[in-house]
N, CA, C and O atoms as a GROMACS GRO file, in nm:
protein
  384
    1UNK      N    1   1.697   0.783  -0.390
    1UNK     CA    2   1.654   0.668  -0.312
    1UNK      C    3   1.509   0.630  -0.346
    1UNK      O    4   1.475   0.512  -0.355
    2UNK      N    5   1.406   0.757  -0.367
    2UNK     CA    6   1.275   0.747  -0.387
    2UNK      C    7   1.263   0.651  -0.487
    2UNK      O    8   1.187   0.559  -0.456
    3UNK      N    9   1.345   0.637  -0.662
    3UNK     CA   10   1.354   0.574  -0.785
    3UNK      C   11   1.378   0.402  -0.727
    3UNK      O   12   1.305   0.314  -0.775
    4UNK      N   13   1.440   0.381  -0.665
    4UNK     CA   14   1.574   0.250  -0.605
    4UNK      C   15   1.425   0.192  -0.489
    4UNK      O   16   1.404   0.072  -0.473
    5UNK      N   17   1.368   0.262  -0.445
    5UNK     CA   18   1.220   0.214  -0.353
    5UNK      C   19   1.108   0.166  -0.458
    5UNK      O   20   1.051   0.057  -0.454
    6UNK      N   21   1.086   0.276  -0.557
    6UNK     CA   22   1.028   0.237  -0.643
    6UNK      C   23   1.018   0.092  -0.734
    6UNK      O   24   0.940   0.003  -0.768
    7UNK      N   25   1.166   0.145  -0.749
    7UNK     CA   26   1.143  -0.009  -0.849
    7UNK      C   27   1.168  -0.114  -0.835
    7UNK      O   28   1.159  -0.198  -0.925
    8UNK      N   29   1.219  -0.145  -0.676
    8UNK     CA   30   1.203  -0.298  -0.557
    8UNK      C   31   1.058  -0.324  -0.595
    8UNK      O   32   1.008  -0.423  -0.648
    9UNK      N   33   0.988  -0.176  -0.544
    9UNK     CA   34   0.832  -0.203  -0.523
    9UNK      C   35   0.753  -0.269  -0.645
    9UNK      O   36   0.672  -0.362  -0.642
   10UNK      N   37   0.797  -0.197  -0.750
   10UNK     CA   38   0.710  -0.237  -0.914
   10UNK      C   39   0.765  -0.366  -0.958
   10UNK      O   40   0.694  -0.410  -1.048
   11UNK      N   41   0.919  -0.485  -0.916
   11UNK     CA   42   0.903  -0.578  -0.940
   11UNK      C   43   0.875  -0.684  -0.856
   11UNK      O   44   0.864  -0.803  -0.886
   12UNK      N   45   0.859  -0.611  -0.706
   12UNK     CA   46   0.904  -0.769  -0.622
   12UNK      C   47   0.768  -0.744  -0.556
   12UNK      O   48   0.711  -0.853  -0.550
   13UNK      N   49   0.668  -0.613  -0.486
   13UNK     CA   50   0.582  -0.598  -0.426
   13UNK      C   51   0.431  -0.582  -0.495
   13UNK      O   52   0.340  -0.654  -0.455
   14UNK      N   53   0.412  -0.500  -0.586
   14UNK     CA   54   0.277  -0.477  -0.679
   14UNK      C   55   0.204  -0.511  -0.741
   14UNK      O   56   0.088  -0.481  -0.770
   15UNK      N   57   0.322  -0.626  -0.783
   15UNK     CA   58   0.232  -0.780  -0.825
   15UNK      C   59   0.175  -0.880  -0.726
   15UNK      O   60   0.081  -0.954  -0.752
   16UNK      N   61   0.246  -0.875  -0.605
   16UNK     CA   62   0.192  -0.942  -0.488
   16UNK      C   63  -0.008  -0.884  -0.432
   16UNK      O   64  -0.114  -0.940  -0.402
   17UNK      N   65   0.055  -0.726  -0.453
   17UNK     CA   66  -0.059  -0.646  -0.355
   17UNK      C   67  -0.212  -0.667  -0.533
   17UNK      O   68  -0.334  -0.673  -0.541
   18UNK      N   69  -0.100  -0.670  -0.625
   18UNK     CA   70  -0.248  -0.652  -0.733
   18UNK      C   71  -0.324  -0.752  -0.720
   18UNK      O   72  -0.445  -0.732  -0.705
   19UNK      N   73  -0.274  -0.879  -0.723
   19UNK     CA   74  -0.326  -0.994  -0.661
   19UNK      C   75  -0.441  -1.000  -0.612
   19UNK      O   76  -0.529  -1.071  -0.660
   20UNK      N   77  -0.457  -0.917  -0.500
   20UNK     CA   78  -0.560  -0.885  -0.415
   20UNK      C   79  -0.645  -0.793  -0.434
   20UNK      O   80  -0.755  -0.794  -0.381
   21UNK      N   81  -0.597  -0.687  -0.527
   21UNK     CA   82  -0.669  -0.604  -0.584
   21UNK      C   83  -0.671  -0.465  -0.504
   21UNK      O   84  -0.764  -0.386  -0.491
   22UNK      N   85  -0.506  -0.456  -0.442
   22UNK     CA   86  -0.433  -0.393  -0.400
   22UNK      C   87  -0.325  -0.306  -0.462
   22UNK      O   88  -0.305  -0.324  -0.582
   23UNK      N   89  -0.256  -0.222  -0.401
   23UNK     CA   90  -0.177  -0.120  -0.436
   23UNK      C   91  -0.110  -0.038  -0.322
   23UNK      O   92  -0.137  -0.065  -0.205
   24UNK      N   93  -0.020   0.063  -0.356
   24UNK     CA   94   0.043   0.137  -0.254
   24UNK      C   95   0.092   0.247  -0.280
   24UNK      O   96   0.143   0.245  -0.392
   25UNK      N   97   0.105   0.378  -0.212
   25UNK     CA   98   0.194   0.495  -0.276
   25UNK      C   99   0.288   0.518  -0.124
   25UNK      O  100   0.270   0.525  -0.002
   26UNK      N  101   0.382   0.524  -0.213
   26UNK     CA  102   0.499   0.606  -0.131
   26UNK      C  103   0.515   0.773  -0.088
   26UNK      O  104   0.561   0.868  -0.152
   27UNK      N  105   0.464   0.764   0.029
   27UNK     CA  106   0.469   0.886   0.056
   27UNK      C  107   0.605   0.986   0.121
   27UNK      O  108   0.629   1.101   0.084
   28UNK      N  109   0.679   0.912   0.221
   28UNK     CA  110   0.844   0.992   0.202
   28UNK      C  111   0.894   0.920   0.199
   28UNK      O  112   0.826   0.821   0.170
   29UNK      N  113   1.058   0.885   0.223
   29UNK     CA  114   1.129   0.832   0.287
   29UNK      C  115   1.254   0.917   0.311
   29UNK      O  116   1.332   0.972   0.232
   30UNK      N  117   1.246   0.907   0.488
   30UNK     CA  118   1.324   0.976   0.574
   30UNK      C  119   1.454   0.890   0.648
   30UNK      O  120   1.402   0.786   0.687
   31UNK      N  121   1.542   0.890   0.669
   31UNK     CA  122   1.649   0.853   0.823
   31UNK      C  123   1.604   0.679   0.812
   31UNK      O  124   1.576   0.613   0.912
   32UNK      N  125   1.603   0.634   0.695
   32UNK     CA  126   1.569   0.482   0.689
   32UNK      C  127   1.440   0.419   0.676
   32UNK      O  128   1.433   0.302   0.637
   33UNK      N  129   1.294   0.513   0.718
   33UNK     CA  130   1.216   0.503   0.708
   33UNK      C  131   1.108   0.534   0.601
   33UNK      O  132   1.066   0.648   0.582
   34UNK      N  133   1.065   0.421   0.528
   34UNK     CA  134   1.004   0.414   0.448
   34UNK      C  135   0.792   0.461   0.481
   34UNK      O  136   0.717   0.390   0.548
   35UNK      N  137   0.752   0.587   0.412
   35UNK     CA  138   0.620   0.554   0.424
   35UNK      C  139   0.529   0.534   0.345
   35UNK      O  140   0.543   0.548   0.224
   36UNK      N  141   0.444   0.506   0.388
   36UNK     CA  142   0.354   0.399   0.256
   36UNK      C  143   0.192   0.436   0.289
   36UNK      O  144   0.155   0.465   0.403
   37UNK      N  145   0.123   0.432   0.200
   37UNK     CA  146  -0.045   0.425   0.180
   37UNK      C  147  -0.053   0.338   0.092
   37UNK      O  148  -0.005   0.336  -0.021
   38UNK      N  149  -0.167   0.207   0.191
   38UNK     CA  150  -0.191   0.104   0.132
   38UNK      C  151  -0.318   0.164   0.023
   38UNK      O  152  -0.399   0.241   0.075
   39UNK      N  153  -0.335   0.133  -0.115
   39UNK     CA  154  -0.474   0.147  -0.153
   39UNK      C  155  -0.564   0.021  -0.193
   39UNK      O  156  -0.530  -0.094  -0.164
   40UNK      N  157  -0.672   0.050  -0.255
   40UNK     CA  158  -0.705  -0.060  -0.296
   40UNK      C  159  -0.794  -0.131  -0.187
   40UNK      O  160  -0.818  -0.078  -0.078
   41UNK      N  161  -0.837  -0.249  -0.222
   41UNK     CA  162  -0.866  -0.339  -0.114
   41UNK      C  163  -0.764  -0.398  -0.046
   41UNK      O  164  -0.780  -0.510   0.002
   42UNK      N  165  -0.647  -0.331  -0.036
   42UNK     CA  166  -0.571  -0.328   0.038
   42UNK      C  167  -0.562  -0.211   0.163
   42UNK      O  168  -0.516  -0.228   0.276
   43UNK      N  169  -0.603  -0.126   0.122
   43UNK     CA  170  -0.624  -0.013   0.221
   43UNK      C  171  -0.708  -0.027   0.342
   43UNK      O  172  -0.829  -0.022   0.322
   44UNK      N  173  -0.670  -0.042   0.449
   44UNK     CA  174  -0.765  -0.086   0.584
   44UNK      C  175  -0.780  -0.183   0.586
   44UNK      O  176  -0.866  -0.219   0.665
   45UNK      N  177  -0.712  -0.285   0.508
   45UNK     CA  178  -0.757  -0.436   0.552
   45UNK      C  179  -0.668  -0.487   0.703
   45UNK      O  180  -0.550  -0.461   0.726
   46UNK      N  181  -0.732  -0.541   0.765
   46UNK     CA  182  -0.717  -0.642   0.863
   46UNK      C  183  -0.585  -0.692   0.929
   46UNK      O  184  -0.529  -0.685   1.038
   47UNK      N  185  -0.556  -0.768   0.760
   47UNK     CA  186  -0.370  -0.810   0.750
   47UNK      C  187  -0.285  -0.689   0.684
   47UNK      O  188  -0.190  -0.725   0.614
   48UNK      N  189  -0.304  -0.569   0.695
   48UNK     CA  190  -0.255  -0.458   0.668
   48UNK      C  191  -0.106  -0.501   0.698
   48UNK      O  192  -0.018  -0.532   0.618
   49UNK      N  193  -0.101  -0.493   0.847
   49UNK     CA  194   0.057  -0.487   0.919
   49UNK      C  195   0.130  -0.604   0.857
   49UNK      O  196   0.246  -0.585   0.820
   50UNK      N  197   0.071  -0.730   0.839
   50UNK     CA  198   0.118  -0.896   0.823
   50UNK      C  199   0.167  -0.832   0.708
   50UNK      O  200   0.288  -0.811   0.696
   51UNK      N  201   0.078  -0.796   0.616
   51UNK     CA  202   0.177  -0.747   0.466
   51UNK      C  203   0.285  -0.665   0.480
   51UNK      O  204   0.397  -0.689   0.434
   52UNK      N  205   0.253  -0.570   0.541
   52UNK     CA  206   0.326  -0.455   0.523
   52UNK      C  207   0.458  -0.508   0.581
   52UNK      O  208   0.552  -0.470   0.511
   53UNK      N  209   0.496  -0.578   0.680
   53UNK     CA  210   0.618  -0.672   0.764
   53UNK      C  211   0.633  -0.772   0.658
   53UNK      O  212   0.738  -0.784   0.596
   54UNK      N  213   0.522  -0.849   0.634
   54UNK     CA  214   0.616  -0.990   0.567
   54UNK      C  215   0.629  -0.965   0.420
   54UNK      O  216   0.693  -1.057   0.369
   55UNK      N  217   0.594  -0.880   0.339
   55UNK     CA  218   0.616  -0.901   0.244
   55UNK      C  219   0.669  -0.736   0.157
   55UNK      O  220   0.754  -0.730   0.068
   56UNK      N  221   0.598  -0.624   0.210
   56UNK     CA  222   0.683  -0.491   0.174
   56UNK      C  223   0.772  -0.480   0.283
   56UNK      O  224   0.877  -0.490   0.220
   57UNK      N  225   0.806  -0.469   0.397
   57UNK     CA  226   0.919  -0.426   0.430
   57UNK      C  227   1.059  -0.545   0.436
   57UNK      O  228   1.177  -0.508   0.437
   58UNK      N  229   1.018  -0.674   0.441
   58UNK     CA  230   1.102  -0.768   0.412
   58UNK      C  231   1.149  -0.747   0.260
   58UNK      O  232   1.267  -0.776   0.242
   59UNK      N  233   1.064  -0.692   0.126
   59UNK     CA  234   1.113  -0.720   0.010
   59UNK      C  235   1.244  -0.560  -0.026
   59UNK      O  236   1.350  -0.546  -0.088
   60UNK      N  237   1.128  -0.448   0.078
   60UNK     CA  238   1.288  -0.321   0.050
   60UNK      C  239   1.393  -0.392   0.148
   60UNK      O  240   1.506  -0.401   0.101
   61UNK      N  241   1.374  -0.440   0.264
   61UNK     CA  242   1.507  -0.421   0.321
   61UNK      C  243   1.631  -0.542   0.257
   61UNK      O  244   1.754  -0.529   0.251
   62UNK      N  245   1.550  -0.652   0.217
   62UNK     CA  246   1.626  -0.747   0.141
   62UNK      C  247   1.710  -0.664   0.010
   62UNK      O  248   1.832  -0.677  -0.003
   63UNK      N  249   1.643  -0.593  -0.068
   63UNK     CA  250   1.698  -0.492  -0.196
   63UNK      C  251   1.767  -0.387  -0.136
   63UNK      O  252   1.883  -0.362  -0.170
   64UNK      N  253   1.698  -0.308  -0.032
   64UNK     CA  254   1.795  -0.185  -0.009
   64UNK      C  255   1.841  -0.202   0.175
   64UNK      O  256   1.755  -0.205   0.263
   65UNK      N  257   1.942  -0.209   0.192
   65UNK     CA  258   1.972  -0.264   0.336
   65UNK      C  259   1.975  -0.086   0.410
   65UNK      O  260   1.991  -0.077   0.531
   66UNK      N  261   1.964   0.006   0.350
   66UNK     CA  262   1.939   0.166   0.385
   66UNK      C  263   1.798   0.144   0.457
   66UNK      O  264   1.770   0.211   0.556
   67UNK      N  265   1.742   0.085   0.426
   67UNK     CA  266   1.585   0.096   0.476
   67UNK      C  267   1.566  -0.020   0.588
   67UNK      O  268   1.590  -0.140   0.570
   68UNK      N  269   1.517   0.039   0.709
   68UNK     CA  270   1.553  -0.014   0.813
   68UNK      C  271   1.389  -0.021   0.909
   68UNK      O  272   1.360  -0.039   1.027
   69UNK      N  273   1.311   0.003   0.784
   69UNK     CA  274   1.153   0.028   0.849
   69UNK      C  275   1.031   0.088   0.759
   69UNK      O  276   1.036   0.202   0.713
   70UNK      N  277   0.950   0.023   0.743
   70UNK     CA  278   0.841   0.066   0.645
   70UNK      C  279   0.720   0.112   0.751
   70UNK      O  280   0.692   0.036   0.844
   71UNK      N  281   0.631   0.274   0.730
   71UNK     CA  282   0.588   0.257   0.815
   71UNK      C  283   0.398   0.294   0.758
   71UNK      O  284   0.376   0.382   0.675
   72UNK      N  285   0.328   0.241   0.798
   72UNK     CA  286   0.183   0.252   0.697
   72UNK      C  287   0.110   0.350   0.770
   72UNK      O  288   0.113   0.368   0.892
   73UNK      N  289   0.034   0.422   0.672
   73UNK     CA  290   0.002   0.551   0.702
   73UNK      C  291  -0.186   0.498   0.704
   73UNK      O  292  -0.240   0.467   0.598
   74UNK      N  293  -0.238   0.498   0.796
   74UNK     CA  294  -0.391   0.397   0.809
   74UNK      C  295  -0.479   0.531   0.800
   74UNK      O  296  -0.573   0.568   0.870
   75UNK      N  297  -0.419   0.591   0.690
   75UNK     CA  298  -0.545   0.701   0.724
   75UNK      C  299  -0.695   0.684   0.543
   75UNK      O  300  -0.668   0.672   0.423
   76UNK      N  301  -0.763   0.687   0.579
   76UNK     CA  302  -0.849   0.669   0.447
   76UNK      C  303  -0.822   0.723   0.301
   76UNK      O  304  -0.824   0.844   0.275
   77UNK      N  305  -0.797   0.632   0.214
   77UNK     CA  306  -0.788   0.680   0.095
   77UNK      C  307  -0.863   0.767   0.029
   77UNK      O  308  -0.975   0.781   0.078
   78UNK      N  309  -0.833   0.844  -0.088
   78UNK     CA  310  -0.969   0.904  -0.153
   78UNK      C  311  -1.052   0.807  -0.238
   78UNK      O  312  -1.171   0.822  -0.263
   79UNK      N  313  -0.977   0.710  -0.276
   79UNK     CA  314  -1.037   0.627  -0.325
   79UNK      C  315  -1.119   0.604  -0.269
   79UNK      O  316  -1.227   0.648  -0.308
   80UNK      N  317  -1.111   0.508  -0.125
   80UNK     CA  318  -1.230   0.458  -0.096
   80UNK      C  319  -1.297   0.521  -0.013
   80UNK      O  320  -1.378   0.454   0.052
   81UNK      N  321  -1.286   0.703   0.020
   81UNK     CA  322  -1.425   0.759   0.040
   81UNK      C  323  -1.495   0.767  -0.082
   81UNK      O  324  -1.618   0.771  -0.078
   82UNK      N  325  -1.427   0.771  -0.208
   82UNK     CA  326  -1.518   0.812  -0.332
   82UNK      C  327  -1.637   0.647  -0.327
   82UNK      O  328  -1.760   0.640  -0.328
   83UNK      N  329  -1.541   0.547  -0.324
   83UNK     CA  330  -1.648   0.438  -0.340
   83UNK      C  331  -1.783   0.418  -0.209
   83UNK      O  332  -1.904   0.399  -0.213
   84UNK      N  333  -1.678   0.436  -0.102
   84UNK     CA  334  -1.837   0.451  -0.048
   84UNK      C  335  -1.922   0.570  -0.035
   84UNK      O  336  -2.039   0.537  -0.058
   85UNK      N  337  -1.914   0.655  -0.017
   85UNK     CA  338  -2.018   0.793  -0.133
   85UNK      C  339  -2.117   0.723  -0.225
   85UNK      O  340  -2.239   0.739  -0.239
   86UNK      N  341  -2.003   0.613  -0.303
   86UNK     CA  342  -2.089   0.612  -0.445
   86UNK      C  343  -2.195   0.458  -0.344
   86UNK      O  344  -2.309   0.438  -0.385
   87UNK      N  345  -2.154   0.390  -0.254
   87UNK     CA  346  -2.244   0.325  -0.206
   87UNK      C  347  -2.363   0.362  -0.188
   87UNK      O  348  -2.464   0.320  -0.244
   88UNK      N  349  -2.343   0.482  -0.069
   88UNK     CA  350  -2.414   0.509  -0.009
   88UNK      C  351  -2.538   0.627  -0.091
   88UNK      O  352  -2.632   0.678  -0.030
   89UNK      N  353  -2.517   0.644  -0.197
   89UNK     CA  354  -2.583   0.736  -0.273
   89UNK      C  355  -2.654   0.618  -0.358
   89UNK      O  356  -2.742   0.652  -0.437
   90UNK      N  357  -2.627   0.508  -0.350
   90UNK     CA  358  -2.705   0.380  -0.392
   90UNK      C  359  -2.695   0.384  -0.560
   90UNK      O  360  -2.787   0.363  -0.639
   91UNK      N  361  -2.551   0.418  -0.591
   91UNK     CA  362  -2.507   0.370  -0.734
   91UNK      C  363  -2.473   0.238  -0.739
   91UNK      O  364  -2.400   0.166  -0.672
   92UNK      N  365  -2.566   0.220  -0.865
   92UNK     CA  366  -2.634   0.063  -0.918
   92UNK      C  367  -2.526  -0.031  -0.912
   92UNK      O  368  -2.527  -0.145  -0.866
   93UNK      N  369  -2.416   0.046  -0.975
   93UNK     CA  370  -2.318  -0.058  -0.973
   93UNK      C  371  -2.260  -0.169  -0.876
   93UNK      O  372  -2.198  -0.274  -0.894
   94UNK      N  373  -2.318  -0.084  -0.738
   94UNK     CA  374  -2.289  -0.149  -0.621
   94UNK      C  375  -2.395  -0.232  -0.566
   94UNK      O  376  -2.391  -0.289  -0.457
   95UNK      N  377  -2.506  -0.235  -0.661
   95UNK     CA  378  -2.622  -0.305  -0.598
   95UNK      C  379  -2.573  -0.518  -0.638
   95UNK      O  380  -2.501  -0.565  -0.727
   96UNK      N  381  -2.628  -0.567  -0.563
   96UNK     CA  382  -2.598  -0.734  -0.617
   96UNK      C  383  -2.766  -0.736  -0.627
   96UNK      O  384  -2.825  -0.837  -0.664
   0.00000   0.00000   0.00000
C-alpha cells in the first residue's frame, strides 16, 4: 500500500507542494489512515490543513478509495531546526 501512496503522491501531489517549495514524507499508514510530515516551507505553514484536505487527502482518496484520512504530523522538522540554528548563529547566507 506504502508503494500505491507513494506514487499517487510523486505524480498528482509533489509537484503541487514543490511549487511552493514544499514537500512531504510518509510516515505510516494504518486502518485507512494515512500519515504525513509536511517539509519544506511547507512544514508549519498556516494553510497546512487547507492543503493537506484539499489537495493531499482529496488526491489519495480519489486514487486509492482504501484511504479514508490523511493525518499531519505538526511536529518540527530537522530541516527546519537545522535552518534556524543556521539563522540564529547569523550564517551569511541568511543575511539580506
Amino acid at each position: 500500500m506504502l508503494e500505491k501512496i507513494e506514487a499517487v503522491l510523486n505524480e498528482k501531489v509533489r509537484p503541487k507542494l514543490a511549487e511552493h517549495g514544499g514537500d512531504l514524507k510518509v510516515l505510516k499508514y494504518e486502518g485507512g489512515v494515512v500519515h504525513i510530515q509536511l517539509l519544506g516551507q511547507c512544514s508549519n505553514c498556516p494553510s497546512a490543513y487547507l492543503t493537506t484536505e484539499s489537495v493531499i487527502q482529496a488526491e489519495l482518496m480519489e486514487a486509492l478509495p482504501e484511504i479514508k484520512q490523511v493525518v499531519v504530523d505538526q511536529t518540527v522538522s530537522d530541516e527546519l531546526w537545522e535552518q534556524a540554528k543556521s539563522i540564529l548563529r547569523g550564517d551569511p547566507k541568511w543575511k539580506r
